[in-house]
Structure formats: structure tokens, C-alpha cells
KOLMAR-150647 format. One record per residue: x, y, z of N, C-alpha, C in turn; residue in one letter; residue number from 1. Coordinates in steps of 0.02 Angstrom, whole numbers, plus 32768, in hexadecimal, padded with zeros to 4 digits. Example, Ala and Ser with C-alpha at 12.3 -4.5 7.8 and 13.67 -1.06 7.14 Angstrom:
// KOLMAR-150647
@n_u = 8294&n_v = 7EE4&n_w = 8186&ca_u = 8267&ca_v = 7F1F&ca_w = 8186&c_u = 8294&c_v = 7F5B&c_w = 8186&res = a&n = 1
@n_u = 8282&n_v = 7F90&n_w = 8162&ca_u = 82AC&ca_v = 7FCB&ca_w = 8165&c_u = 8285&c_v = 8002&c_w = 818A&res = s&n = 2
END
This chain:
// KOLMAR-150647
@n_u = AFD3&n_v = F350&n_w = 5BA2&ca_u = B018&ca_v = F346&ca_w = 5B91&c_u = B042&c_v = F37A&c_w = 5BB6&res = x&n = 1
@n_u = B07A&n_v = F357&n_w = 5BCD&ca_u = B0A8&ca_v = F396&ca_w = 5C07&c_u = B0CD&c_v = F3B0&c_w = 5BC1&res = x&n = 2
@n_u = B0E1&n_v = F3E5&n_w = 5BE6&ca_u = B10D&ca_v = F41B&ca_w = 5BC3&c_u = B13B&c_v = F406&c_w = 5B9C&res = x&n = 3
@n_u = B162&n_v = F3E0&n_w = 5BC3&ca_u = B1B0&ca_v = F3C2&ca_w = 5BA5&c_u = B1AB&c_v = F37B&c_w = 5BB4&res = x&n = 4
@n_u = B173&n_v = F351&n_w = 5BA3&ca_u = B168&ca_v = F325&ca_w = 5B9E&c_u = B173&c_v = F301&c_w = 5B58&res = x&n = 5
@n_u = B1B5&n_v = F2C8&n_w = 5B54&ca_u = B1B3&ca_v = F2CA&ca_w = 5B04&c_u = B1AA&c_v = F279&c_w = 5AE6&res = x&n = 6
@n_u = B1AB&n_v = F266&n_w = 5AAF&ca_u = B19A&ca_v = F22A&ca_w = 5A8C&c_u = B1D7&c_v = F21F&c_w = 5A5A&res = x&n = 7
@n_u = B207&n_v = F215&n_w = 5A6B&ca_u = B234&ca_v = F200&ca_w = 5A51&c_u = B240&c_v = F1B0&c_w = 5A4E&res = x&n = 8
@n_u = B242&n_v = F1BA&n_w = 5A01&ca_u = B23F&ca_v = F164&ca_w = 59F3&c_u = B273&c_v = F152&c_w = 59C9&res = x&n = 9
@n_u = B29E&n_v = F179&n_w = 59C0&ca_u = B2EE&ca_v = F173&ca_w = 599A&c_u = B317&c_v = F138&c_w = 59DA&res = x&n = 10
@n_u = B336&n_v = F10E&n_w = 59C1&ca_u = B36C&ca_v = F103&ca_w = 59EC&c_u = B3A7&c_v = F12F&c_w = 5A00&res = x&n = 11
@n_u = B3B1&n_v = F168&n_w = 59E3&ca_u = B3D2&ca_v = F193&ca_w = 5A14&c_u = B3B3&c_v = F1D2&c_w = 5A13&res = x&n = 12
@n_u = B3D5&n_v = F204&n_w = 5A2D&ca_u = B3C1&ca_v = F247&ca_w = 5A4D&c_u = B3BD&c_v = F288&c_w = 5A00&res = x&n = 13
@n_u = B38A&n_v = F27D&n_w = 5A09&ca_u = B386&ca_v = F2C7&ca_w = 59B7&c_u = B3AE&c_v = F309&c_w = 59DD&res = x&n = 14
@n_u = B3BF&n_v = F325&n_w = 5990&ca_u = B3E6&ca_v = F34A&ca_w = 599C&c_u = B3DA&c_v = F396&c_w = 59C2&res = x&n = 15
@n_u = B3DA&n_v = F3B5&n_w = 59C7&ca_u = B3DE&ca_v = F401&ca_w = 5A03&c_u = B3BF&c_v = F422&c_w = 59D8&res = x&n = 16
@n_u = B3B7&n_v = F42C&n_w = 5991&ca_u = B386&ca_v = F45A&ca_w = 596A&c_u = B344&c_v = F435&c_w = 596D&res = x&n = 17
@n_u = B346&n_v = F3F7&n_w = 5967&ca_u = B311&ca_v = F3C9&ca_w = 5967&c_u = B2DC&c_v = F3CA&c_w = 59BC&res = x&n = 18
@n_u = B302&n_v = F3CC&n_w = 59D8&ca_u = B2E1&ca_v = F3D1&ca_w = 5A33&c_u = B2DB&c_v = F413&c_w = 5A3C&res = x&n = 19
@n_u = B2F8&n_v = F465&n_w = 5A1F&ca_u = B2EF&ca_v = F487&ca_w = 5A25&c_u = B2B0&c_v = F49D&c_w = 5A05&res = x&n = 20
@n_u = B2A9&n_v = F47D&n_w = 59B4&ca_u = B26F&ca_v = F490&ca_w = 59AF&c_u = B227&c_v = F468&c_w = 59CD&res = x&n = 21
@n_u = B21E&n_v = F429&n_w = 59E5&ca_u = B1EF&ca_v = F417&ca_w = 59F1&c_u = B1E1&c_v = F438&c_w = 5A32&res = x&n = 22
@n_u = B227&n_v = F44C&n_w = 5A5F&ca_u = B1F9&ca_v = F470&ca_w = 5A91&c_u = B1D3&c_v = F4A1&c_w = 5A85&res = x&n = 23
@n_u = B1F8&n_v = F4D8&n_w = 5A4D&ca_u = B1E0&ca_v = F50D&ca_w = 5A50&c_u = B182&c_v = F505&c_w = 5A31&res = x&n = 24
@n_u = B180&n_v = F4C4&n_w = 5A1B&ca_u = B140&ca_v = F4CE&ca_w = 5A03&c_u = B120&c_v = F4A4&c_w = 5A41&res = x&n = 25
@n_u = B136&n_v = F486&n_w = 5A62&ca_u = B0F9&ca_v = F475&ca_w = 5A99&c_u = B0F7&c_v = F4C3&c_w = 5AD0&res = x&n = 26
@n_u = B11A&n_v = F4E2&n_w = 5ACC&ca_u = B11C&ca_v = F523&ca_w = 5AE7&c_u = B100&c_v = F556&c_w = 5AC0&res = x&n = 27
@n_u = B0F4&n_v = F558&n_w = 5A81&ca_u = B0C1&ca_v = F56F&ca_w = 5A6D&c_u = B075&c_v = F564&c_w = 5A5F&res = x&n = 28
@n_u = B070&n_v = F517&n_w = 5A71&ca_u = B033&ca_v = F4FE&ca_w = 5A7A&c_u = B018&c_v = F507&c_w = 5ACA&res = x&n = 29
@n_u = B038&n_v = F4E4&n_w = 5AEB&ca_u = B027&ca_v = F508&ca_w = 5B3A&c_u = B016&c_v = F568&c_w = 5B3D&res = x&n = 30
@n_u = B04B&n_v = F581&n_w = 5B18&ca_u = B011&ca_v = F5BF&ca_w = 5B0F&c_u = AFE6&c_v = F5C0&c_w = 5AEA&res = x&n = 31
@n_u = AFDE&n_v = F5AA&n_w = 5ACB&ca_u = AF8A&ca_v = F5B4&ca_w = 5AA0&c_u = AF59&c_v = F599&c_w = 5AC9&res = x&n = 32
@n_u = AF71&n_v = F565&n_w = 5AFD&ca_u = AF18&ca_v = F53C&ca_w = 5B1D&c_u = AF27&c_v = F55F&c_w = 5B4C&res = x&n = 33
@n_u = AF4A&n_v = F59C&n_w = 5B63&ca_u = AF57&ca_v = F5D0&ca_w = 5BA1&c_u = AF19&c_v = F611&c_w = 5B8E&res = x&n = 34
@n_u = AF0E&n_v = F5F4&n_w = 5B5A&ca_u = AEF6&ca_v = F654&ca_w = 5B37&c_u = AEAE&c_v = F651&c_w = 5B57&res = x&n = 35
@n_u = AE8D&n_v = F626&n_w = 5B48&ca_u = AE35&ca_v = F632&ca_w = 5B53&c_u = AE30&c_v = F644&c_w = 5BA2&res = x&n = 36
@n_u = AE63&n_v = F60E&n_w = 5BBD&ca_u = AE62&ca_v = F635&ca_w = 5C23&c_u = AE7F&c_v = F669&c_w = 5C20&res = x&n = 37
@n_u = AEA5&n_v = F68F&n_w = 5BFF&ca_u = AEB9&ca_v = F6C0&ca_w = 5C01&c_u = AE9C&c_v = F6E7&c_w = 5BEE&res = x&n = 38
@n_u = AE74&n_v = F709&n_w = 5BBD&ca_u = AE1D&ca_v = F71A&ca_w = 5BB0&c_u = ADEF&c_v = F715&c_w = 5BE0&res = x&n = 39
@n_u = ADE3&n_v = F6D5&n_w = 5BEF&ca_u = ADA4&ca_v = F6E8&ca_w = 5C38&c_u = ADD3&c_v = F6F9&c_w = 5C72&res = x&n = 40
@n_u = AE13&n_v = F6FB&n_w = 5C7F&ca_u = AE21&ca_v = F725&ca_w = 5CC6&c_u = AE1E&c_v = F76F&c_w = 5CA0&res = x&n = 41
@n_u = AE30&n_v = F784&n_w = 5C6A&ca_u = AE1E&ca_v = F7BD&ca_w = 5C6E&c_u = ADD1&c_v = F7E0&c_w = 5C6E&res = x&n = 42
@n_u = ADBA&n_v = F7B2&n_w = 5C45&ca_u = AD70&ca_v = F7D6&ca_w = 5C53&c_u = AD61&c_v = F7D6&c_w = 5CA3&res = x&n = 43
@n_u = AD76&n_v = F79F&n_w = 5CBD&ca_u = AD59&ca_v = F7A5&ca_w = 5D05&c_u = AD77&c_v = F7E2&c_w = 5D1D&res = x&n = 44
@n_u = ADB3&n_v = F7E4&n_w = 5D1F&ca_u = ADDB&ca_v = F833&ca_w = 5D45&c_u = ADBA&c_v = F86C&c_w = 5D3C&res = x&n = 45
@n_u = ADB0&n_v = F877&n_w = 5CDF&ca_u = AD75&ca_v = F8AC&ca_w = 5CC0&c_u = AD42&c_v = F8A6&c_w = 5CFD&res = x&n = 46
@n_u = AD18&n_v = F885&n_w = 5CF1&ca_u = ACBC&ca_v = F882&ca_w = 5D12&c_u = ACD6&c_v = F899&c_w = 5D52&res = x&n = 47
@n_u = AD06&n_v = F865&n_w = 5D82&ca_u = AD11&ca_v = F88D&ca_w = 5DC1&c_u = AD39&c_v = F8B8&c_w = 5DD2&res = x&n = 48
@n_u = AD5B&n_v = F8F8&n_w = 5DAB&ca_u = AD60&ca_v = F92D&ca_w = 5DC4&c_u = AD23&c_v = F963&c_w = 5DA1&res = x&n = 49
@n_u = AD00&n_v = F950&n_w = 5D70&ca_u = ACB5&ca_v = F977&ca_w = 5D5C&c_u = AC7F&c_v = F96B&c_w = 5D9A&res = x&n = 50
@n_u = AC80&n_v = F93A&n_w = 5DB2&ca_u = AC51&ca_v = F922&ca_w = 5DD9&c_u = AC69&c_v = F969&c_w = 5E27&res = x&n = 51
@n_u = ACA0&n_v = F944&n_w = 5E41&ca_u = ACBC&ca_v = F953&ca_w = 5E84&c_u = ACF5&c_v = F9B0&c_w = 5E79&res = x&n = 52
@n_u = ACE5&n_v = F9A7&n_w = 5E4E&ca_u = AD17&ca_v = F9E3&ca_w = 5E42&c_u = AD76&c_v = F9EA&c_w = 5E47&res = x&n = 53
@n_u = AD85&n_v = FA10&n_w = 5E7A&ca_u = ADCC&ca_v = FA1F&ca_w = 5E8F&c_u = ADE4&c_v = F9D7&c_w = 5EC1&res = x&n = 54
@n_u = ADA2&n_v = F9BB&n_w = 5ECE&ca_u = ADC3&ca_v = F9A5&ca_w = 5F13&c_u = ADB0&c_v = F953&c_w = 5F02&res = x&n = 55
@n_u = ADA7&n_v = F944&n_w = 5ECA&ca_u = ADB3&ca_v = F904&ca_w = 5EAC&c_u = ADC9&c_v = F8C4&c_w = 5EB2&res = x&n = 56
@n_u = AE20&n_v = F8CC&n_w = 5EBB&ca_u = AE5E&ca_v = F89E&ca_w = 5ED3&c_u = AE70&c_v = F8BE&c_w = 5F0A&res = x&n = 57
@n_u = AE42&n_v = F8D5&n_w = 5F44&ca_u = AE50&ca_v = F8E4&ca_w = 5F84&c_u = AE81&c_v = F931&c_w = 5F97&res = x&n = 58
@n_u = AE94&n_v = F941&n_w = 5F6C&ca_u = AEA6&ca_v = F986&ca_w = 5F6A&c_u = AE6D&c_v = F9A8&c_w = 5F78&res = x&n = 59
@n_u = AE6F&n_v = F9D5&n_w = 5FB4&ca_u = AE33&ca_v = FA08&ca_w = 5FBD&c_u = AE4A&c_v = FA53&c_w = 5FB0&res = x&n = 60
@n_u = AE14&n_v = FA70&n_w = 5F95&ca_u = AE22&ca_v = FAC1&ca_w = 5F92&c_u = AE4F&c_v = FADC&c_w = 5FCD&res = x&n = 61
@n_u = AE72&n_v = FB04&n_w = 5FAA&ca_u = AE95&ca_v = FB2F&ca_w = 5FF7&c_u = AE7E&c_v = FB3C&c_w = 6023&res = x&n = 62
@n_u = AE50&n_v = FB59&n_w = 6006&ca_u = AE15&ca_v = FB9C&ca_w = 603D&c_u = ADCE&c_v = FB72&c_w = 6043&res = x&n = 63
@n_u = ADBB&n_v = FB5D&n_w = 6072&ca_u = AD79&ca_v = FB51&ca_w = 6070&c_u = AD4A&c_v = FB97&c_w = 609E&res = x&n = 64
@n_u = AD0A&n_v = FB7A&n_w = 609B&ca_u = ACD2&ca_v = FBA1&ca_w = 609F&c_u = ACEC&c_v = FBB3&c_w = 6105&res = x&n = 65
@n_u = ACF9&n_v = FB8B&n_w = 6127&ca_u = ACFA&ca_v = FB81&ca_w = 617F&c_u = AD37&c_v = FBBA&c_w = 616B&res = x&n = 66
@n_u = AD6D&n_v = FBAB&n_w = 614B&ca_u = ADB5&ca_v = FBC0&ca_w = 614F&c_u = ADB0&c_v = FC0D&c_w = 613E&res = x&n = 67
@n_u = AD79&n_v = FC1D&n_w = 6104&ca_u = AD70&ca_v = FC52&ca_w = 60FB&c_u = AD43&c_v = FC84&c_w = 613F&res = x&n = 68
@n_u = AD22&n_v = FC65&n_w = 6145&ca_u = ACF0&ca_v = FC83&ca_w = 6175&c_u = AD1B&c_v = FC9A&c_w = 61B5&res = x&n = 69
@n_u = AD4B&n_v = FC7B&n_w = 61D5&ca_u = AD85&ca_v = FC67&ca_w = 61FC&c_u = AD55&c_v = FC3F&c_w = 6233&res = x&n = 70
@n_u = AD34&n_v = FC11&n_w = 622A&ca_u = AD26&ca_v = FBEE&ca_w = 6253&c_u = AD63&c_v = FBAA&c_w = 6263&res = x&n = 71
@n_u = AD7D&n_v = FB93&n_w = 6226&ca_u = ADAD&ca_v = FB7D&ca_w = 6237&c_u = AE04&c_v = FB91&c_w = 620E&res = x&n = 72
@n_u = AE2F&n_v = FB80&n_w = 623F&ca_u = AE80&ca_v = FB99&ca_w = 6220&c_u = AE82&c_v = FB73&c_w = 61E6&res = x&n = 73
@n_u = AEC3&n_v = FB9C&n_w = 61B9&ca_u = AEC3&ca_v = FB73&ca_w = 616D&c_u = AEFE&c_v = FB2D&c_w = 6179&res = x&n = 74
@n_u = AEF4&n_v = FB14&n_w = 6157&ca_u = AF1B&ca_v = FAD3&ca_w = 6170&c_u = AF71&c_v = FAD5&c_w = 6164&res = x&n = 75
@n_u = AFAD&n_v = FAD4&n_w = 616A&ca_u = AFD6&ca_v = FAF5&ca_w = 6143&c_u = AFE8&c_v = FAD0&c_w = 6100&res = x&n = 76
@n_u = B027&n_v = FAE8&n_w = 60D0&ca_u = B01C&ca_v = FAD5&ca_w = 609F&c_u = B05F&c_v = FAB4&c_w = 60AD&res = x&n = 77
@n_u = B064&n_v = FA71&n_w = 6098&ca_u = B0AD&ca_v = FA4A&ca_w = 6097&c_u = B0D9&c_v = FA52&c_w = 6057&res = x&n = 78
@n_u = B106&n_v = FA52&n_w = 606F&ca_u = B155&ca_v = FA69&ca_w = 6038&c_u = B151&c_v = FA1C&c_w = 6029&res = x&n = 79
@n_u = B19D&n_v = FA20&n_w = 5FEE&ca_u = B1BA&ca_v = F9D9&ca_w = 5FD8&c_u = B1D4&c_v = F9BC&c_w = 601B&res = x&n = 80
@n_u = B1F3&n_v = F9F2&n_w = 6045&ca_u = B228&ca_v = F9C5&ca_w = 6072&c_u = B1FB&c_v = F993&c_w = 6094&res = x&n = 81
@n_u = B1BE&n_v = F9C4&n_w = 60C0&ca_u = B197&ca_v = F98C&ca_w = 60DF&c_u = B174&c_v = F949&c_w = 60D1&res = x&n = 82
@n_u = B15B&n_v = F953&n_w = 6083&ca_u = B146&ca_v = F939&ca_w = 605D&c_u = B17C&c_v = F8DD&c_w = 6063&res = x&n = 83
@n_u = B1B5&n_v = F90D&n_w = 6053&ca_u = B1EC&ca_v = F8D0&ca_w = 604A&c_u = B205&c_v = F8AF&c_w = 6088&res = x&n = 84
@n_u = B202&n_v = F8D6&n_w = 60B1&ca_u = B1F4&ca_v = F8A6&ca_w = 60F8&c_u = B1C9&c_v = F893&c_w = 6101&res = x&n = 85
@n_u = B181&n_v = F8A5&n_w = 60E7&ca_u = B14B&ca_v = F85E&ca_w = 6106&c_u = B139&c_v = F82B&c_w = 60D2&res = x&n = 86
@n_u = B152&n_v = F83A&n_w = 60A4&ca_u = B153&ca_v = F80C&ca_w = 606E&c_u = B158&c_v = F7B8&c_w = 6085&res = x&n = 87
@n_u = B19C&n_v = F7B4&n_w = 6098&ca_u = B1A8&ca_v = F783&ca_w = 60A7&c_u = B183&c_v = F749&c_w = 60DA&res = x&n = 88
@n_u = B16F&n_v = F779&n_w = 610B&ca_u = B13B&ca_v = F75F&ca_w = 612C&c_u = B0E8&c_v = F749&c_w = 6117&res = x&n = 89
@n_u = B0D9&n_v = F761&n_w = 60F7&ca_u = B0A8&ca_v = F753&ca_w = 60D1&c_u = B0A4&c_v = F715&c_w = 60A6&res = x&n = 90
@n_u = B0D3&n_v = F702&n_w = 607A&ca_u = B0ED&ca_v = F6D6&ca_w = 6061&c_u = B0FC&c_v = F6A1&c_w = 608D&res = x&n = 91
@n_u = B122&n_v = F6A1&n_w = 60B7&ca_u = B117&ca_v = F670&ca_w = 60FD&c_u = B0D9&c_v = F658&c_w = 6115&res = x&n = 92
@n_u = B0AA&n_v = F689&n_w = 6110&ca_u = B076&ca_v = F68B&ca_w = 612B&c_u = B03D&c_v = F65B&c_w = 610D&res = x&n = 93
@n_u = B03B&n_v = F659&n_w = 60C8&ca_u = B02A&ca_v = F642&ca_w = 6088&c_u = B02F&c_v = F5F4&c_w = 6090&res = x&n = 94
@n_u = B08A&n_v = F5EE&n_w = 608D&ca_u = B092&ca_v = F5B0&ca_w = 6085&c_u = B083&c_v = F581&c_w = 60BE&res = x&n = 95
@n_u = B081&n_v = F5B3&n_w = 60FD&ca_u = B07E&ca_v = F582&ca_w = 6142&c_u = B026&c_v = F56D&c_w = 6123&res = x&n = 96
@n_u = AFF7&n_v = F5A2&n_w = 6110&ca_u = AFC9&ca_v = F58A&ca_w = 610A&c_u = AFA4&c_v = F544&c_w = 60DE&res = x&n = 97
@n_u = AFD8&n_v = F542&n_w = 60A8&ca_u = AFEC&ca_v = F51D&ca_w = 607B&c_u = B001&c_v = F4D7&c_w = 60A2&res = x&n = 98
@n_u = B019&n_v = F4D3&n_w = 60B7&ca_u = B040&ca_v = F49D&ca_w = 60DC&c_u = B00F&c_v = F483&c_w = 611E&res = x&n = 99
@n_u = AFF8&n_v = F49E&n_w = 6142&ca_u = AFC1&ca_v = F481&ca_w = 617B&c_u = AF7C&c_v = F4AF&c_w = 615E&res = x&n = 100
@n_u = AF54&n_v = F4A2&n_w = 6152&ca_u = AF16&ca_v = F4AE&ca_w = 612F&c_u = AEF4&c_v = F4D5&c_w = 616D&res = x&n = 101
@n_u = AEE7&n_v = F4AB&n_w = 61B6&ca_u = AEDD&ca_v = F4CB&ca_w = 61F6&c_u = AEED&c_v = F509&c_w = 6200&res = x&n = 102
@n_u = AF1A&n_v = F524&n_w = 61F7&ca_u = AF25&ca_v = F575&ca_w = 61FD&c_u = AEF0&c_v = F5B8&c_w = 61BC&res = x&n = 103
@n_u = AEDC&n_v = F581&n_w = 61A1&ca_u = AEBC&ca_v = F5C0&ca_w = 616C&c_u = AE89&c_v = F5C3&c_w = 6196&res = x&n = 104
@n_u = AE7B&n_v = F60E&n_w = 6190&ca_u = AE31&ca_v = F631&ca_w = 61AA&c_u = AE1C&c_v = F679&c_w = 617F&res = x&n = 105
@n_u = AE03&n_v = F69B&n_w = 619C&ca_u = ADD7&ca_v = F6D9&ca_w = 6160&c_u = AE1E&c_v = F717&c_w = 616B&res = x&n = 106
@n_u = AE44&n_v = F710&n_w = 61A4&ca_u = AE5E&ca_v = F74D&ca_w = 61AB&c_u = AEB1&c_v = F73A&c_w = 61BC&res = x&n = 107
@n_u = AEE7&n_v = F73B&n_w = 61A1&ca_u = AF23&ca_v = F723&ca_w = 61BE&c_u = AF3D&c_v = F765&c_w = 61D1&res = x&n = 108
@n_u = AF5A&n_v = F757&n_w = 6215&ca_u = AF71&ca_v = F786&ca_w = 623F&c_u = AFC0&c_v = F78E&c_w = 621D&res = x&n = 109
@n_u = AFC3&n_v = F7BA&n_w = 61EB&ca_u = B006&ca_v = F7D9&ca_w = 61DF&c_u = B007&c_v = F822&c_w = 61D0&res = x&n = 110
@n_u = B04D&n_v = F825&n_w = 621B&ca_u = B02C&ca_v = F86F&ca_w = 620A&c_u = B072&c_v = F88E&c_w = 61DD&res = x&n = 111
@n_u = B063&n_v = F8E1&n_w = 61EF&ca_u = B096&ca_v = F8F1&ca_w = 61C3&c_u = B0D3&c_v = F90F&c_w = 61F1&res = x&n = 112
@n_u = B10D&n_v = F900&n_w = 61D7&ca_u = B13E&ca_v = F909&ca_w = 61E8&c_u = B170&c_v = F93F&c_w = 61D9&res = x&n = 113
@n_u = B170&n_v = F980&n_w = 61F8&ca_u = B186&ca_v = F9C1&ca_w = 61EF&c_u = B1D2&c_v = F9D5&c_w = 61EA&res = x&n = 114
@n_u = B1DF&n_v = F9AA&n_w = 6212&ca_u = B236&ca_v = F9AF&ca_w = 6216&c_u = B25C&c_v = F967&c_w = 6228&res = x&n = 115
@n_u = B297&n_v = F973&n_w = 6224&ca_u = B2C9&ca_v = F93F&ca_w = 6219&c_u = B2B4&c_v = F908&c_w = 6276&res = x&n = 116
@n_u = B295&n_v = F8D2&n_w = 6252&ca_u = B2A7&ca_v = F89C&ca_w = 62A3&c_u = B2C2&c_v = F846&c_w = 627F&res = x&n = 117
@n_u = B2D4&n_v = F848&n_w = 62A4&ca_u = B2EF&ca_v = F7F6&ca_w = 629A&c_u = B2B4&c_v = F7B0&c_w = 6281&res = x&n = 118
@n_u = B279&n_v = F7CC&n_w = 626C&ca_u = B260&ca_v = F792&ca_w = 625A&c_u = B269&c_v = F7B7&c_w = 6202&res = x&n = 119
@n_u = B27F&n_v = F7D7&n_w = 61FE&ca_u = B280&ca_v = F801&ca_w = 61AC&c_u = B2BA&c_v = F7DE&c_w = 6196&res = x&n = 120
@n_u = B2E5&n_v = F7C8&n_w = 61BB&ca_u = B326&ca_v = F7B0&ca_w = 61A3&c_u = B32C&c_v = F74D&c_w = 61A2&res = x&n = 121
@n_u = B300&n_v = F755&n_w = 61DE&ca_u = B2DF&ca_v = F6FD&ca_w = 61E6&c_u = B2D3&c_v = F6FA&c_w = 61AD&res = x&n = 122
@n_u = B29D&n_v = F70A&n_w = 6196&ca_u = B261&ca_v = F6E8&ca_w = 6163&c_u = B273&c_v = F6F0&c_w = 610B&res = x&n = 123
@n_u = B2AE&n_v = F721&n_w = 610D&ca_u = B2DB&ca_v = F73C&ca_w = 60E2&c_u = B2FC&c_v = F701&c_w = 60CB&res = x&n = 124
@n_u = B32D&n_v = F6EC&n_w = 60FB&ca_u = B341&ca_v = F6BE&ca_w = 60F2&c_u = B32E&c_v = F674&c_w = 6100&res = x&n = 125
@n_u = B2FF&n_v = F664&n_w = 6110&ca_u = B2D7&ca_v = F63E&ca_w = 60FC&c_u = B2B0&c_v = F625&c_w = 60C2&res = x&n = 126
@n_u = B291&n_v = F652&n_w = 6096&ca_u = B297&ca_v = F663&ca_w = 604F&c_u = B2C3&c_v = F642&c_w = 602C&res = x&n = 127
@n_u = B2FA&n_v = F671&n_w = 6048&ca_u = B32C&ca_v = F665&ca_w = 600E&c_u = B367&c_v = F634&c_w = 600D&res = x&n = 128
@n_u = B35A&n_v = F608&n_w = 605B&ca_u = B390&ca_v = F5CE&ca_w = 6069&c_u = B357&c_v = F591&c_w = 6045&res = x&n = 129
@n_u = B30B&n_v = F58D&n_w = 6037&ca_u = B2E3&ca_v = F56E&ca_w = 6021&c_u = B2E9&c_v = F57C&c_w = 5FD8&res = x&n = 130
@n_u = B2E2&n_v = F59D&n_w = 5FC2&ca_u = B2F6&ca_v = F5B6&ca_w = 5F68&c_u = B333&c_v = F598&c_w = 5F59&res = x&n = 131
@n_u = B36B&n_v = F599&n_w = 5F8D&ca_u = B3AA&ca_v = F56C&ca_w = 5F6E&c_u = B3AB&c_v = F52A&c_w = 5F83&res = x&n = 132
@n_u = B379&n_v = F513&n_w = 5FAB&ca_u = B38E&ca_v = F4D1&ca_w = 5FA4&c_u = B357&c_v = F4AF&c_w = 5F73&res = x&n = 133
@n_u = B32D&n_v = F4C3&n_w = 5F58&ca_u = B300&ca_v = F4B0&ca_w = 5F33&c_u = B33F&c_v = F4C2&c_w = 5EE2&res = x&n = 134
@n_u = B361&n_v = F4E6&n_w = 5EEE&ca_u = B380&ca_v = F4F9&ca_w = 5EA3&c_u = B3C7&c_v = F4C5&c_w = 5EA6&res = x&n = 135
@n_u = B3D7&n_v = F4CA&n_w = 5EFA&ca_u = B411&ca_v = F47C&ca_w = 5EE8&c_u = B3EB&c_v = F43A&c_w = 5EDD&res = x&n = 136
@n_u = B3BF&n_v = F42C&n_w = 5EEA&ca_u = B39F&ca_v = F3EE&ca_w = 5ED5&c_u = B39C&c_v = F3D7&c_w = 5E90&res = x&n = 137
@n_u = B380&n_v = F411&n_w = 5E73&ca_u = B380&ca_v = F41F&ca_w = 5E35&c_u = B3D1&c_v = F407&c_w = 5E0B&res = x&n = 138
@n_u = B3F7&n_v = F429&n_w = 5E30&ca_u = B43B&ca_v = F41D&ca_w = 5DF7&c_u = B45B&c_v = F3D4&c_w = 5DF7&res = x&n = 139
@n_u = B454&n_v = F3C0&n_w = 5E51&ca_u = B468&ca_v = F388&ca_w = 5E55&c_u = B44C&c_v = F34F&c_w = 5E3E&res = x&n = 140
@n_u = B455&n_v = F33E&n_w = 5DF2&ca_u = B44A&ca_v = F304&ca_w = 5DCF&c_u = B488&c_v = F2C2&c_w = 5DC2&res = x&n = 141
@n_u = B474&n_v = F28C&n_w = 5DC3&ca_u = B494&ca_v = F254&ca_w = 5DC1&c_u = B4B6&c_v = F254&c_w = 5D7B&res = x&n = 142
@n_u = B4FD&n_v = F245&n_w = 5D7F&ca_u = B500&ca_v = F22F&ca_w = 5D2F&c_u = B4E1&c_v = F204&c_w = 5CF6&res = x&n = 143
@n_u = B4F0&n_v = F21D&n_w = 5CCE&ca_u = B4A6&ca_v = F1F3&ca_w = 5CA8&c_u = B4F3&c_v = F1A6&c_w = 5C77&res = x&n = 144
END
């Protein structure tokens, strides 16, 4: 059963306390059959950071054993800003993969992006000219 899927068998429209509460209880039922997957993702998260340690969800220790030794340099550490410039690209990256299946492979070439260039502002707005037209679609409804 969808969320806001409803069974209305009145010849007209029940009233706003009446639709308010039946949502709120199919919205409290959708969380209750949410809970048991929500239980085994956590146990799974548990087992695999006991299992794998620090480096679990791909976060690796700062310092490794090469880095210490100085066989190899430490990698540097990225701020928000950079972060927020490659963000976007990544997300691009995602959905292109999403969209032609052919491009997925073991390693996607995105790298990181240190300072201000013009695909930060591309893909920026790209985002976010796609977020509004998915949100005007949304409003533009027919009269009923």
C-alpha cells in the first residue's frame, strides 16, 4: 500500500482533520514496517566497523604504516570549500551513471577540485536549474 494512497468511498471529500489523520497513521505505519530494515542496517554497520575497523565506510586512518615510515607522502586533508566544489560533480557523476549503465566501472575518474573553475559553477547550476524544474512540474497542476 503507497503512502498516500487512499480509499475513499464517501461521495464527497472528508474533511482536513479526517485526511489529516489517516495520513498521519499510514505514516506511522510505513514507519513501523521501516523498523526491522532499520535494525539489520544497523547491525550490519555494527559487524562492519568491528570487523574492518576505522576504515569501514571508506574513510581511512590519517596516518598509515608507508606514511609513517615516510615511504609514502600523507595525502592532504580536504576543507568544506573543496569538498563543496566537488560535490557537485560527483553527483553528476552518479546520475550520468544512472542514466547510461555503460559508463559504470570499479573506479570513476573524479577528481578533486581545489579551487574555483568553471565546471564548479556548470554543474552547480545544473543541479539546481534540474531541482527547479522538477519542483515547477510539481506546482503546475490542472484545475480540478
Amino acid at each position: 500500500m503507497l503512502l498516500f494512497e487512499g480509499k475513499d468511498t464517501d461521495a464527497g471529500r472528508p474533511s482536513r482533520t479526517v485526511r489529516n489523520a489517516r495520513m498521519n497513521a499510514r505514516i506511522a505505519s510505513a514507519l513501523a514496517a521501516c523498523v526491522p530494515f532499520l535494525i539489520v542496517t544497523l547491525l550490519y554497520a555494527f559487524a562492519r566497523i568491528h570487523a574492518l575497523g576505522d576504515h569501514a565506510f571508506g574513510i581511512p586512518h590519517p596516518i598509515d604504516a608507508a606514511t609513517m615510515h615516510g615511504v609514502v607522502g600523507a595525502a592532504p586533508l580536504r576543507g568544506p570549500a573543496q569538498i563543496a566544489m566537488t560535490l557537485p560533480m560527483v553527483v553528476l557523476t552518479y546520475i550520468a551513471v544512472l542514466a547510461f549503465p555503460g559508463m559504470a566501472d570499479p573506479v570513476h575518474s573524479t577528481e578533486w577540485i581545489t579551487h574555483l573553475q568553471p565546471i564548479v559553477f556548470i554543474s552547480w547550476a545544473s543541479l539546481i536549474s534540474a531541482r527547479g524544474n522538477r519542483a515547477g512540474a510539481r506546482v503546475a497542476q490542472p484545475p480540478a
